[in-house]
Structures are given as structure tokens and as C-alpha cells.
N, C-alpha and C positions, 0 to 999 in steps of 0.2 A: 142495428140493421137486421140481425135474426134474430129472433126469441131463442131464450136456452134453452137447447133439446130441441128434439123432431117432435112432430105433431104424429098422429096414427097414423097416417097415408104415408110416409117414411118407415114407420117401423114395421108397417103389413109388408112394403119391398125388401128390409136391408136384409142383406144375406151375411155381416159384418157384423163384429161388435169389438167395441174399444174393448182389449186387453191389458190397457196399462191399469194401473191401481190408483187410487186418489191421490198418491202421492208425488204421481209422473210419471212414474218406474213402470218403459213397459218389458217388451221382451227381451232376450239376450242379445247384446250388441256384438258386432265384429268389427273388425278393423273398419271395413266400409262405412259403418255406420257411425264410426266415431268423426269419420273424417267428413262425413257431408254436413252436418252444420258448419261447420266452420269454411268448407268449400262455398258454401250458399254468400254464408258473409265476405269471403274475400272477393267473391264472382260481383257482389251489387255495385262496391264503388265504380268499378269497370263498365258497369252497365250504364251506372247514371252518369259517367265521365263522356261517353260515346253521344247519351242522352242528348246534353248538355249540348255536345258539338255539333250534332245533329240537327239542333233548335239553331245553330250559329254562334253559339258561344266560343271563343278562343279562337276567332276567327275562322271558326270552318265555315263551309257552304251550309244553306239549310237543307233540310232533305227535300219542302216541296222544291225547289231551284235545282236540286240534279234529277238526273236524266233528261235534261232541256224540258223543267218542268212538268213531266208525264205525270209526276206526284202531287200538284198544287191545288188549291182548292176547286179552279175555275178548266180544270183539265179535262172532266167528264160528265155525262151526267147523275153519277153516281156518288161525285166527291164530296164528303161534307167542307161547313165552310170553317174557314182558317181557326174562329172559337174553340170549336170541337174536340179540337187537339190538346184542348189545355185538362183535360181528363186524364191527361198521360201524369201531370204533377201530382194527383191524388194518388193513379195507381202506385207511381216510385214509389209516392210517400208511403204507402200501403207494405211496397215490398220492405222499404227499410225497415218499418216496425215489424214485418216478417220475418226478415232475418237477423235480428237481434232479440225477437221472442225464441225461433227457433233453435238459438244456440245457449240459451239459459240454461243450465243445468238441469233444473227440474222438468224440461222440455226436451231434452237432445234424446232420451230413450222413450221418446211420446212414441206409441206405436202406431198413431193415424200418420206422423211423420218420419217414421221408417219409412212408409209405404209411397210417399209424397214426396220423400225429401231432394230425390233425385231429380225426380220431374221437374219440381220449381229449379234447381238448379238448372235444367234442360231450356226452361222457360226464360231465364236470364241470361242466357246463352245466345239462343238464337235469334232475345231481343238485341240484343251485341252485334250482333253478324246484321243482323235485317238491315241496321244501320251504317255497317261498313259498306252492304252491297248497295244501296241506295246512294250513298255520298258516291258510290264510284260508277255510280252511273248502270248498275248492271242489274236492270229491271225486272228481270227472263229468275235473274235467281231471288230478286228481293219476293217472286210467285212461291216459288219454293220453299224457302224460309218462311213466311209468316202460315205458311199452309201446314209447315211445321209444328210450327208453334202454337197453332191452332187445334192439331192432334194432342200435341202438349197439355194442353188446358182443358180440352176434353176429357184425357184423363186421368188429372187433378179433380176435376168435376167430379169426376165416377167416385174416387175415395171420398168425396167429402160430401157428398151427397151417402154413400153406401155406410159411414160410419160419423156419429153426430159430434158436435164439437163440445169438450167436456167444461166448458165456460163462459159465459158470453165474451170474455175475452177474444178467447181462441175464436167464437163465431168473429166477433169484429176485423180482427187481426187478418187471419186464416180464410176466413169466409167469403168474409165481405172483399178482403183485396183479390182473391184470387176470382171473385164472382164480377168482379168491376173488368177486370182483365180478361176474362173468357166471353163477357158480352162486347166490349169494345173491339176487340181481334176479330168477333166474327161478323162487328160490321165494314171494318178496315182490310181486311180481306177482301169483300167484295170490291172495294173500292178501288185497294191493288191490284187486283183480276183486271174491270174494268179498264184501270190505266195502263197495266200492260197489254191490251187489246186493242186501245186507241193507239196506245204507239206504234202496236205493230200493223195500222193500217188500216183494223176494223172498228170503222164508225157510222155506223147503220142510220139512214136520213129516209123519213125522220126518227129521231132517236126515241122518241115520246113511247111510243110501243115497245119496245125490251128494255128500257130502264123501269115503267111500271109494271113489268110480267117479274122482274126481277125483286122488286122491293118487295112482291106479291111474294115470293118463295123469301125473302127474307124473316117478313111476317110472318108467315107459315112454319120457320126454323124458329125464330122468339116463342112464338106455342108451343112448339114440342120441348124447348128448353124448359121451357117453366111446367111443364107437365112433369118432364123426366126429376127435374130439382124440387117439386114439390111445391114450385111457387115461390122460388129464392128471389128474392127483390133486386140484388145486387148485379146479377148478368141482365135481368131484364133493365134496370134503370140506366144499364151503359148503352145499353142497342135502344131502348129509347132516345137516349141522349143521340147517338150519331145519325140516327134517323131523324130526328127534329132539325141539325144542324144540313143533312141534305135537303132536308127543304127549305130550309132558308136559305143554303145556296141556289138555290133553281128560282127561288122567289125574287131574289134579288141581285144575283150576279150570273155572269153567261156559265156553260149555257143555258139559257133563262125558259122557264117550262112552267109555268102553272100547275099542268096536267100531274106533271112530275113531283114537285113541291108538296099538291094536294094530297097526291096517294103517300108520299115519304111522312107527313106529316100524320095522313092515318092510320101507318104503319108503324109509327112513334108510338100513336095513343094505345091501337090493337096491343102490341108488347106488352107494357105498362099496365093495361087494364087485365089483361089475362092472369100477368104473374098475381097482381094485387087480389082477384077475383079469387085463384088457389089459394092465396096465403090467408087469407079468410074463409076460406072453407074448414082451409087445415085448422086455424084458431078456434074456430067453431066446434070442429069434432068432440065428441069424448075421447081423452087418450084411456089407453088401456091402466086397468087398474094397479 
């Protein structure tokens, strides 16, 4: 999903440089740092058990069906459709091979992951919570949480964008899951904004004018993403993904918009082709000698 190493348009920004030694070993650990791998691993089964019940397994509610539906595909015109969701299997998948990379020995004093290691735990966290408060109906805080969580991954972004990953591994693992996750949140974010707005009454008729003024600044946030990350494919390929899936819901289920669809739809490609457009520049460069 990355090429190993930064390309020169990464290394002219980083203000950073991996510390650890080729062997893994990076700086001196303390109690704290002993204890956050293994925090991270015991935090995921928890995550993906909530997950799970969230989706309706073990008999719980699903999350689009609580809050009298504010969350469901067909709730706004914002909402991607029901497919979209299924991104979320990859990301798990992503994290679980994250926190069983990140508690390897040769990895636990990785010093990009001192710096990270919290966060993602922060990130499994309040994906935990977004789901308690959703199944309980409490909308107003599920705004809260994922806005959280979205700072969370933001600055996850920052480290791993500011210090390069010393393996394609680590890119795939590291990268690519945390880069699938911080595009995905920041198109589901809009999407919980929106539905907490519809529910609380504000639903602007006709709606065709601020859901495309909207997807317009979403667009706008995918360029500057893929600018600030040098062209990572990974956050752009998920805000593609959830932007293609809002136009498919507008295209073909209420509420139904063309208008809307169209622009979602070219807001998909805009991402998509931006990041791809950096990431070829960056391949193209001479790196430093």
C-alpha cells in the first residue's frame, strides 16, 4: 500500500527521525511504556466484541436501528449506503494485526511507537464508547466521540506521516491500517454531524444545496489530507470509498438526489485522483542521495 521509505517531498518536511536501531531497540522504556503494548492488545478484543454487537450480533440492536434510526443508511442526505460499512472488517482486521505486531518484542521499544502507542490505544477506546453511546440511543454524545476520535487519528497521522516506517511491513500493518481509519472517520463524522442535526430538527428543504456545499468542503479536506501525508493512498482510498457509497445512496434510495449523488460521486474521484496524482510525483522525484 506504501513504498518503503518516504519519497523527498517527506523528507524536505520531517522534523523527526526514527531513533530506534535496526534491531528494534529504540529509546529507554519506563513503566508506561512497558505497559502500553499489551494495554493496546487487551483493549482490541473489547473493541471488536462491542463491534460485533453493534453489527447485531449476540443479539444486540444494530447501531443504524438505535436512536430511532438517526444513524441508518436512508436517514440523510449525507448517509453512505449500508455496503460502506463493511470497511469497518478490514479496518478491525488491520487493528488486530496492529496489536499483535505491536507487542512483538522486537517492536514494543519501536520508538515511532512510544510516540503512537497511546493514541491508538485512545483510538480503540473511544471506538468502544462511540458504540455504547449509539446502541443507547445517546446521539448528542456519539458527535462527541467520534470528533474525538477523529483528533485521535489526526494525531497518529502526524507521527507517521513525520517519521517513516522502517519496513514495508510496518507501512502495511501501521500505515495502511491507521491510514484506512483516519479516512473512513472523517467521512463518518460528517455523516454523524448530519444525523445528529436531522434529529434534532434541522433539515433544510430543499436539502440539495448544503449536502453539495458540504461534500464540497469534504473534498477540499481529502486534498489537504493527501497534501499534508504526501499522497498516502490509504486515508484517501477510504474517503473515496464513503463518498462513492453516498452516492449510491442518493442515487438509489431516499433521500433520492441526483444532484447529490453526482457531486458525492465527484467527490469520490477528486480524493482518489489527488492522492494518486502526489503519489506519483513523489515516485517520480529524485530522492536525496
Amino acid at each position: 500500500m506504501y513504498r518503503f521509505g518516504m519519497d523527498a517531498a517527506a523528507n524536505s518536511t520531517r522534523t523527526e527521525t526514527r531513533t530506534d536501531r535496526p534491531d528494534g531497540a529504540g529509546r529507554a522504556t519506563g513503566l508506561a511504556d512497558r505497559i502500553r503494548p499489551w494495554a493496546v492488545l487487551i483493549a482490541l478484543p473489547a473493541t471488536l466484541a462491542l463491534a460485533a454487537l453493534g453489527g447485531g450480533a449476540f443479539g444486540g440492536q444494530e447501531v443504524s436501528s438505535a436512536s430511532s434510526g438517526a444513524l441508518s443508511a436512508d436517514a440523510t442526505p449525507l448517509a453512505p449506503a449500508g455496503p460502506a460499512f463493511s470497511i469497518w472488517s478490514l479496518i478491525y482486521l488491520g487493528l488486530a494485526a496492529y496489536a499483535i505486531w505491536q507487542v512483538l518484542p522486537r517492536h514494543r521499544r519501536d520508538a515511532r511507537q512510544q510516540r503512537m502507542g497511546w493514541l491508538a490505544l485512545a483510538s480503540l477506546v473511544l471506538n468502544a464508547v462511540w458504540i455504547i453511546c449509539a446502541q443507547a440511543g445517546l446521539l448528542p454524545l456519539t458527535v462527541v466521540v467520534i470528533v474525538a476520535l477523529l483528533v485521535v487519528l489526526v494525531l497518529i497521522m502526524r507521527v507517521l506521516v513525520r517519521e517513516r516506517a522502517a519496513s514495508w511491513q510496518e507501512a502495511a500493518v501501521v500505515d495502511g491500517t491507521f491510514g484506512l481509519y483516519l479516512g473512513w472517520v472523517s467521512v463518518a463524522t460528517v455523516a454523524n454531524v448530519a444525523a445528529f442535526l436531522a434529529d434534532a430538527g434541522v433539515r433544510p428543504e430543499p436539502f440539495e444545496g448544503p449536502a453539495i456545499a458540504i461534500l464540497a468542503v469534504v473534498a477540499a479536506i481529502g486534498l489537504l489530507l493527501a497534501l499534508w501525508s504526501h499522497g498516502r493512498l490509504a486515508p484517501a482510498a477510504a474517503m473515496a470509498w464513503g463518498l462513492a457509497w453516498i452516492a449510491v445512496g442518493r442515487a438509489f434510495d431516499e433521500p433520492h438526489s441526483m444532484a447529490v449523488a453526482i457531486t458525492a460521486a465527484g467527490a469520490a474521484v477528486f480524493v482518489a485522483v489527488s492522492a494518486i496524482a502526489l503519489r506519483v510525483r513523489a515516485w517520480s522525484s529524485p530522492g536525496p542521495a
